[in-house]
N, C-alpha and C positions, 0 to 999 in steps of 0.2 A: 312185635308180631312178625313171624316168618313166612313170606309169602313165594310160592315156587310159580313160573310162567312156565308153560308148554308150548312151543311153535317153532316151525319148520324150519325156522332160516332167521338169523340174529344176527346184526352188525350193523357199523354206519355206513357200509358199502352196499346194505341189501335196502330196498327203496320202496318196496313193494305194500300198496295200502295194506295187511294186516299183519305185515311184521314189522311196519314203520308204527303203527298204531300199538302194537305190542309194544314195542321200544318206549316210545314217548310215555305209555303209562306206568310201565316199571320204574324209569327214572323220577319221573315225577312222584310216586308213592316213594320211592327210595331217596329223595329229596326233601319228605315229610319223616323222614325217618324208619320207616320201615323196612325190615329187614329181605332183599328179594334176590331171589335166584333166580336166572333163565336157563334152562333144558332145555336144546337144540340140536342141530346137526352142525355137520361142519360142511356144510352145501353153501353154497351161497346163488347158484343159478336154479331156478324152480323148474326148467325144460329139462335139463339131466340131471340136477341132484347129485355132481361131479362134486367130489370132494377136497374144497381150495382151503379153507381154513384150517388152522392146527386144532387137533382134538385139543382135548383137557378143559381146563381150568385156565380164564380170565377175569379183568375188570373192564369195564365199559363205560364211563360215566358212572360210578358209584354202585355201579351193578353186578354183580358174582354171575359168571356165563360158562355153563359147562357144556359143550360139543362133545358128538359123540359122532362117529363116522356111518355114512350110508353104505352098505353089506353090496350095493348095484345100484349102477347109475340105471336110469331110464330114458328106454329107446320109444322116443316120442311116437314117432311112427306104429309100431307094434300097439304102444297102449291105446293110441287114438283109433287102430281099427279094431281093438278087443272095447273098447268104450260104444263106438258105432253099434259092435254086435250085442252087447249086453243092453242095452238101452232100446232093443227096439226086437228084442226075443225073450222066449220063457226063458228060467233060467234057476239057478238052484243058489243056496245062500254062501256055500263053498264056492261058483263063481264069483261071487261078490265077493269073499272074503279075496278072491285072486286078482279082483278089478280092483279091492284096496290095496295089496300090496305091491300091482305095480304102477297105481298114481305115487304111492311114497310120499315122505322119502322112505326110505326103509332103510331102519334103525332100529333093529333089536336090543342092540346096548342101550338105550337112550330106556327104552321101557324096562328093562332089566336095570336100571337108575332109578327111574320113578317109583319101582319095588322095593328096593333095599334102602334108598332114602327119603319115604315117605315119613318116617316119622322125624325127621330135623325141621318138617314144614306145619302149619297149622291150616295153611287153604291153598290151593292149587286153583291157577285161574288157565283154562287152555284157549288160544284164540286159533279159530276158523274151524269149523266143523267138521269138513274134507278129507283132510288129512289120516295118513296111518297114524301117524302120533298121537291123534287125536282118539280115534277109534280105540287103538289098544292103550293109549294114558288114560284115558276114564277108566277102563277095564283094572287098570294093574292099582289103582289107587281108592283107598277106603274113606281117607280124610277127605274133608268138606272140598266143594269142587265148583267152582265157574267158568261156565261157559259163554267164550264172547261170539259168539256163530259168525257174525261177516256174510250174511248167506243170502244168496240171490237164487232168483226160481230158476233153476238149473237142473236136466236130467238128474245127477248125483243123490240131488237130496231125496229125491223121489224110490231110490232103491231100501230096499227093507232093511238093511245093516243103520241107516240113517236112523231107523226108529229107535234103535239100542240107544246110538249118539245119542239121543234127545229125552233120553229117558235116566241115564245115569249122574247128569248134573242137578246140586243143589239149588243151584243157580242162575238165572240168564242174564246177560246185559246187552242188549243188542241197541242197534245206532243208530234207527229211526223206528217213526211209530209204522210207515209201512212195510221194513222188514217185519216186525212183529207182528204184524196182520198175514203176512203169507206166513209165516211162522205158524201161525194160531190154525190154518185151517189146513194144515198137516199131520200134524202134532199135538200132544196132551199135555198143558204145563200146569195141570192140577196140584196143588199143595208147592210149588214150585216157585221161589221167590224171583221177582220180575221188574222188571227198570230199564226205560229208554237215555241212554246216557251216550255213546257216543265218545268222541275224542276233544281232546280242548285246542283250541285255537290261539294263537298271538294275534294280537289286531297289532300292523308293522306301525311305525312314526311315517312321516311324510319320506320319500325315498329320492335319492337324487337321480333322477330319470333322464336330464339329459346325458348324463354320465354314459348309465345304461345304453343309452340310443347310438352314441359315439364310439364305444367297448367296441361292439355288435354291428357298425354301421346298418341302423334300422332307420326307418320312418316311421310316422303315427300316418293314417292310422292305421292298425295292423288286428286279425286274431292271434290271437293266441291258444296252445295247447301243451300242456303240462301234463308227462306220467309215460308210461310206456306206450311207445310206438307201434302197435301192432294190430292187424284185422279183427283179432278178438276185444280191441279195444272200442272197435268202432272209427277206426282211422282211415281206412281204405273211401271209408263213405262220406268223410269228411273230405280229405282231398281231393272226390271225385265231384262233389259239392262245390267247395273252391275253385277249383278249375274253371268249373261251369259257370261260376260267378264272376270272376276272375276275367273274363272276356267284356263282361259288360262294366265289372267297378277295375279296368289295370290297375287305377294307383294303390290299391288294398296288397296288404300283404297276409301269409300267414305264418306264423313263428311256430315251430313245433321243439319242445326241450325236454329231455328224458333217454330215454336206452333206445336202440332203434332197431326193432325186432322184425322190422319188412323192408320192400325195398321201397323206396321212393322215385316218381316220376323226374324228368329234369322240368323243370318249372322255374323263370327266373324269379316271381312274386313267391316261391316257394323256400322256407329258409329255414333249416337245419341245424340247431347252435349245441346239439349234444345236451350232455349233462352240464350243468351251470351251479357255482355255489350259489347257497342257500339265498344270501341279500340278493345278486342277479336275479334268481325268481322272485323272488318278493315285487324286485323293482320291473320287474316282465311284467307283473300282474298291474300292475300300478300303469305301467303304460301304454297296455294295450286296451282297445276299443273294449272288448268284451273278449271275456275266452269261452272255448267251446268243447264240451263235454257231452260225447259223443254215442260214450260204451252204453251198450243195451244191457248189462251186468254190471249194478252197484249196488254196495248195501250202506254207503254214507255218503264217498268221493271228498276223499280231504281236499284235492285239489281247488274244487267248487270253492269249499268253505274258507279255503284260504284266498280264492278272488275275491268272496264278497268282504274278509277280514280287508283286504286291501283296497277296497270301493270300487271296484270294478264287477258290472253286469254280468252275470255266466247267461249260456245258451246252451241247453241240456235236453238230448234225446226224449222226449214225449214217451215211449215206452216202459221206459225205467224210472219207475214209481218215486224211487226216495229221493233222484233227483228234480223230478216235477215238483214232488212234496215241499223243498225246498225254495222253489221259484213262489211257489204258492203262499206257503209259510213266511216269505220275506218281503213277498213282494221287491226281488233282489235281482228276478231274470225271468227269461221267457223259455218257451221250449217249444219245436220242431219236429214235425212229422211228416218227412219226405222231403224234395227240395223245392218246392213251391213255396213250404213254410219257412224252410230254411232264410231264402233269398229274404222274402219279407222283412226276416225277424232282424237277420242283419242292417239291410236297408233302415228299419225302423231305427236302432239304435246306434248308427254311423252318423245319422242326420238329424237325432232330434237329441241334442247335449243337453235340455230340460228333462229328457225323460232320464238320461242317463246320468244323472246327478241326482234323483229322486231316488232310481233304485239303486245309486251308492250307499247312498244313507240308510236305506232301509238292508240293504244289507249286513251293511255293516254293523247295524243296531243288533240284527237277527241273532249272529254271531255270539258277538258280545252277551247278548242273552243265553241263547241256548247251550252255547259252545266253549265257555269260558274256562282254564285249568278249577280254576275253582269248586264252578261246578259241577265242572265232573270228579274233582278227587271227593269230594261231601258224598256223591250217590257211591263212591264205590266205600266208600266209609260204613254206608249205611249197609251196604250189603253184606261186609266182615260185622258187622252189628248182628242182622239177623240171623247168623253164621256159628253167633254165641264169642264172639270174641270183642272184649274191649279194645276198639282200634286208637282210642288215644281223643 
């Protein structure tokens, strides 16, 4: 079975939850034997969509990757004030079609690909809804087609070009049951085949932590925060949380690891280690009190799932549903609304090691259950099933 991916940006340099999510499950079906291509650009930064990788034709981990060059970068500045003005004025659906081509990336070759070699493929699966590629890859292709949305309530989806999106896939698979609930009261997925599946998890072995702490000269006990650094993440309101906390607990610290897309205050309890291989995360997770997941926009947070894979408590923004949905569902963490709750929730699980060995376990279980490669390669099995094709 020949399966083509669609999505913006592909490689092990791009870290981004729905092209890292893309990644892992192409490999993984292409480790069951399947046959898969990934359709991409050759972008690797999603604020300019500047063109660092070589066009063509690669191999990735067992995986066929053909990039295709973005036609203009994008000037962040420009689209965020034409986004401002569309989003909050009448408007005609040729502005939309101009508010999609300069979110980008914009890649005409890439869909003039998806045209001409649509038939080498048997299902097309495109992740994140957003995108031009997305928009016009459903467009250019006739074969069976899934869509993994990644989608949080965000002005974008609310624009009527979204309806087309949402209308032209055979298929959905989206990452929790509350993305699919704001899903539901947007949108039609009548006769539309449907499954909560999500990404698979590694639950790590025990990790050597004092190592980690001596690498990194760190102390326990510390937060932690994994993933990009930035205001749209919900960072700005984390650090200015810590800070404030920070006066009352000094010996706490907080670890932030990831791309660093703002500036950071000088704070000596505040600590900066970049990008970190993959076991250093793992073993961050492992050592620190709780980590804390912040962003007001998620439709899974691998992040999350990989603390509680490693037995450690998350602490997640109250606003953003599929991360609450998680605490809920696991009984794994707790979640904050404002910093009143904030201060509490840390306080609670800094000082009571019974409560935080309770929701190790249960997290971990959670995981384990919902989250497993396993089960997620079976559901998307099931979905090339309904599809009309025997996937083996």
């Amino acid at each position: 079975m020949k399966i083509a991916f669609v999505v913006q940006r592909y490689g092990k340099e791009v870290m981004g939850g729905s092209e890292l999510h893309c990644r892992q499950v192409a490999e993984r079906l292409a480790e069951r034997g399947y046959d898969c291509t990934v359709f991409s650009t050759t972008a690797k930064d999603y604020i300019t969509w500047k063109n660092e990788y070589p066009e063509g034709e690669s191999r990735l981990n067992h995986v066929k990757v053909k990039r295709f060059k973005v036609r203009r970068e994008r000037d962040i500045r420009a689209f965020n004030e034409y986004s401002d003005w569309i989003f909050s004025h009448d408007h005609t659906r040729e502005q939309e079609i101009q508010w999609q081509e300069q979110q980008g990336p914009l890649s005409p070759d890439l869909i003039e690909a998806l045209e001409k070699e649509e038939h080498h493929f048997d299902v097309f699966i495109f992740f994140t809804y957003l995108y031009y590629n997305t928009y016009w890859g459903l467009k250019s292709v006739s074969a069976p087609k899934i869509l993994v949305p990644t989608a949080h309530d965000e002005p974008p989806l609310h624009l009527d070009i979204m309806k087309e999106v949402f209308a032209l896939p055979d298929a959905f698979i989206f990452n929790t049951e509350s993305e699919k609930r704001m899903l539901y009261a947007n949108f039609d997925f009548s006769g539309k085949y449907q499954d909560i599946v999500g990404v698979g998890i590694d639950i790590p072995g025990s990790l050597d932590i004092k190592d980690f702490l001596t690498k990194y000269s760190l102390h326990r006990p510390f937060l932690l925060y994994a993933g990009r650094i930035e205001k749209g993440k919900g960072c700005q309101d984390l650090i200015d949380y810590f800070e404030k906390y920070s006066a009352r607990r000094p010996e706490l610290e907080l670890v932030l690891i990831g791309k660093l897309l703002m500036s950071l205050p000088e704070h000596k309890r505040l600590r900066y280690l970049g990008f970190v291989p993959a076991d250093d995360k793992d073993e961050a997770m492992q050592a620190a009190a709780l980590t804390v997941h912040p962003s007001y926009l998620e439709s899974l947070c691998m992040a999350a799932l990989e603390s509680m894979a490693g037995g450690t408590p998350i602490l997640v923004q109250e606003r953003t549903e599929p991360l609450k949905d998680h605490c809920v569902k696991s009984n794994g963490g707790l979640w904050y609304s404002g910093y009143e709750e904030f201060e509490a929730a840390v306080d609670l699980l800094i000082k009571d090691e019974k409560l935080r060995n309770i929701m190790s376990e249960n997290g971990r279980s959670y995981v384990k259950k919902c989250y497993s490669w396993d089960t997620v390669m079976d559901k998307y099995k099931k979905a090339f099933e309904f599809l009309g094709f025997d996937s083996g």
